[in-house]
Structure formats: structure tokens, C-alpha cells
C-alpha positions in Angstrom: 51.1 109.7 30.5 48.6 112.5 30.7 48.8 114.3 26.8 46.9 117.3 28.1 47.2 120.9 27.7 50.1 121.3 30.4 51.8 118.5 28.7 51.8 120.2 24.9 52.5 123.3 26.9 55.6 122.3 28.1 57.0 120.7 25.3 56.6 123.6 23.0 58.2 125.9 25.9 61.0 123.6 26.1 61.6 123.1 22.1 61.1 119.6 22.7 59.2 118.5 19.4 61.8 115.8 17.9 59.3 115.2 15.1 59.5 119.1 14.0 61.3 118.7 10.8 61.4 122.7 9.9 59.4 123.3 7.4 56.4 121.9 5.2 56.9 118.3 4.6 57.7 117.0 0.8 54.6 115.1 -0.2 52.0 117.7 2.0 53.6 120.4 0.1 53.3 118.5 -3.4 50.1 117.7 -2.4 49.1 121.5 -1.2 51.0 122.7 -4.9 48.7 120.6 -7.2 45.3 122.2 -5.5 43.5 124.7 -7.9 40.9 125.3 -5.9 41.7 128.7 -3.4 38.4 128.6 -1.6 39.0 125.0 0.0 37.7 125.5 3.6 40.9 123.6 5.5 41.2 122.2 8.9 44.5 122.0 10.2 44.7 120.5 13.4 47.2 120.1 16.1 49.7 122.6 13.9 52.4 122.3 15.7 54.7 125.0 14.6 52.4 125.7 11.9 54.6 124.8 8.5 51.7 123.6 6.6 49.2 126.6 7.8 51.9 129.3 7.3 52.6 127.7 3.6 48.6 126.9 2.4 48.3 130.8 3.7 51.4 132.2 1.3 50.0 129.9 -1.6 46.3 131.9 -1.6 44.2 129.2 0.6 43.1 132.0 2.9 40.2 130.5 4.6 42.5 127.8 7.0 41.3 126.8 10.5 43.8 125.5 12.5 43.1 124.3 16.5 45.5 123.2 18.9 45.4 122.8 22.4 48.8 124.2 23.6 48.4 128.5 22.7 52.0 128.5 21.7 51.2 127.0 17.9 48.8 129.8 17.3 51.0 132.5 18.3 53.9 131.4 16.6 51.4 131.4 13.5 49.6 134.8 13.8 53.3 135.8 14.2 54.1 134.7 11.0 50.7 135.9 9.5 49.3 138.7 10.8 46.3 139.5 8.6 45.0 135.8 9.3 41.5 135.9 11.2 41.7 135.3 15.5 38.9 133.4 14.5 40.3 130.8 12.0 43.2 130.4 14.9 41.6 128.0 17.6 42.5 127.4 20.8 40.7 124.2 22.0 40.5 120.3 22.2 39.9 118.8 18.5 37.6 116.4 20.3 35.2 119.4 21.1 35.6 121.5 17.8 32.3 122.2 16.6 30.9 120.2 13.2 31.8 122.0 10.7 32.0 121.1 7.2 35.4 121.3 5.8 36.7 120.2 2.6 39.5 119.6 3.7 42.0 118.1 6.9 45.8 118.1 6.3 46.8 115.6 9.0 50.6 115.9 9.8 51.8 114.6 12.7 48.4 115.1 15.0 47.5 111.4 14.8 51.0 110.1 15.8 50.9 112.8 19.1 47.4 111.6 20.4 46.7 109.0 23.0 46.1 105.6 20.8 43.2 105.1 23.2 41.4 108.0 20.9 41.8 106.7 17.7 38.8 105.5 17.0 37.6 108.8 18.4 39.7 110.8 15.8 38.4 108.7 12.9 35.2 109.6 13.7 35.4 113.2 14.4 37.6 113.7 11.5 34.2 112.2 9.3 31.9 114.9 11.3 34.3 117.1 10.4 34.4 116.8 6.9 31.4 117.6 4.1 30.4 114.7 2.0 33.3 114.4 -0.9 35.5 115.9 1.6 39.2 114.7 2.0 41.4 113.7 5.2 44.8 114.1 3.7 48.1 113.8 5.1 50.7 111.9 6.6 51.0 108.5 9.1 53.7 107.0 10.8 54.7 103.8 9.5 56.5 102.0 12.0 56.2 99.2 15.0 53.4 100.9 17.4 55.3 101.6 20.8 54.3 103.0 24.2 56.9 105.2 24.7 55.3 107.9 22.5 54.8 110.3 21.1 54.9 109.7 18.8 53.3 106.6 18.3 53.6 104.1 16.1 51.5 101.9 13.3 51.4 100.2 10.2 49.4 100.4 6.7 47.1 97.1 8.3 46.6 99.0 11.3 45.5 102.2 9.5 43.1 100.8 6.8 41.3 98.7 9.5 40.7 101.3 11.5 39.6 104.2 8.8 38.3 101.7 5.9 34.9 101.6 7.7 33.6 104.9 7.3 36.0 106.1 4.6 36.3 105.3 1.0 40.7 104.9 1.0 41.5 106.6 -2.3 45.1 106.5 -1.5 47.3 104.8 1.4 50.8 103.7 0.1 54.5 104.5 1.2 55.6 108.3 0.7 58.1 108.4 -2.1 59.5 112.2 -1.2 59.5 112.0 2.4 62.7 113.7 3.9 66.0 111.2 4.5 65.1 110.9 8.2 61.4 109.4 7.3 62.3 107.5 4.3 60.3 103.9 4.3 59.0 105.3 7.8 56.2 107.3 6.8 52.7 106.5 4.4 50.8 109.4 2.4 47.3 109.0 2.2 43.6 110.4 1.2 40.7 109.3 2.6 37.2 110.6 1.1 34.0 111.1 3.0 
């Protein structure tokens, strides 16, 4: 299975995103809600339909990035905000986003969507990505790893081998306010450059 641009293409033209839950998940947005800091340079990437984005924008964090490879993410978002920069919406492949130094990265649902060939490639690019002290935050799938994805699978074991190396793991435990559908299926974390 090729997850390319035509891929993510069609399943946004076709509404066929069975991980889209509607809105800004429970422990991102308890998460975004505890942040004092407006000024947080964020990365947001793969959007999706843009829940987090739209509500980090309507709580004050106005300098958001978001890149996606599929155009149909961005437009739904500058729909929803119109005063938000072209230039904070990007239309690209993570893997070739610039190093920029953000202090943050809400992870929701990109990991789970990418070809488990690149995960190595997303743990590193996710450090380039990130300032020193900056935070990966966000959301993993937690259950048995299949090929049939995406989404795809994986486990707490899986998840601190991989990120433990070049990562200090501040958090990475169950979510205890994930929605009924992800209960027990679904681990919040922060990782610290």
C-alpha cells in the first residue's frame, strides 16, 4: 500500500477517515487548556480535519504550523480560520519540512497513519524539529500492531524503545479521558528534547 499524496487525497474526498472522532480529543485538549504560555511556536502535523489546530487557534496560540500532504486538511482549516497566515498552513511531506525550532508538536493520529517502515524516520525528524527543551506531545495507539492499516498499531514497549534513545520520556502511560471508543486503546505522552 502506497500512503502517498493521491492516497490521503482520496480518503479525505471520500470521508473515509474512521479514526476522525469530531472534535479535539479529551486529554490533547486538557493538555492544550493547562498551557499558559500563548507564544508556543506549535507544529501540527498531518491535521487531519484540523480539531486541534482550529481549537489551539480559538484558545490564543496564534503562531500554529500545521503541514499535511493531502490540500483538503488546510482548506477545511483556513475555512474555519480565516485570519490564520497561508504561510503557517503547509502543504508538503513532514519528511521534507524544513528544521525549524518549535516548542512544540501535538501528535494526534499522524504516527498511527504513516508507513511503520518510517518510524524511525519520524522520531528523528520530530527531534530536528523541536528546540532543545521542546516537547512532542500527544497521542499513540495502543493496541496489537497490524498490516491492515491505517491505522497501525503498537504498544507502550514498542513506543519507549523506539523514542527512549534520543528523548528524555517525561510521560508515557494509558490515557485516563480518552473517548468511550479509545478507552484502554490509546496512551498520552510527552517526550522532551
Amino acid at each position: 500500500m502506497n500512503l502517498n499524496k493521491d492516497y490521503w487525497e482520496r480518503r479525505y474526498a471520500s470521508n473515509n477517515l474512521g479514526w476522525d472522532i469530531g472534535t479535539v480529543s479529551s486529554p490533547l485538549k486538557e493538555y492544550i487548556d493547562q498551557l499558559e504560555n500563548k507564544s508556543l511556536k506549535i507544529l501540527v502535523p498531518g491535521a487531519g480535519n484540523g480539531y486541534e489546530v482550529v481549537y489551539l487557534y480559538n484558545s490564543g496560540f496564534r503562531n500554529v504550523h500545521v503541514i499535511d500532504l493531502a490540500r483538503q486538511p488546510l482548506d477545511k482549516i483556513k475555512a474555519e480560520i480565516p485570519e490564520i497566515p497561508d504561510s503557517q498552513l503547509i502543504y508538503g511531506d513532514f519528511f521534507n519540512l524544513e528544521v525549524q525550532e518549535f516548542d512544540l508538536i501535538i501528535e494526534q493520529t499522524f504516527f498511527c497513519a504513516l508507513n511503520p517502515k518510517l518510524r524511525k524516520n519520524y522520531v528523528q525528524k520530530m527531534f530536528q524539529l523541536l528546540k532543545p527543551g521542546g516537547r512532542l506531545v500527544g497521542l499513540l495507539f495502543d493496541f496489537p500492531f497490524t498490516i491492515d492499516g491505517p491505522p497501525f498499531g503498537g504498544s507502550l514497549n514498542e513506543y519507549e524503545e523506539l523514542f527512549h534513545t534520543i528523548f528524555t520520556i517525561k510521560v508515557l502511560e494509558r490515557a485516563n479521558n480518552s473517548i468511550p471508543p479509545r478507552k484502554d486503546k490509546e496512551l498520552f505522552f510527552i517526550f522532551e528534547k
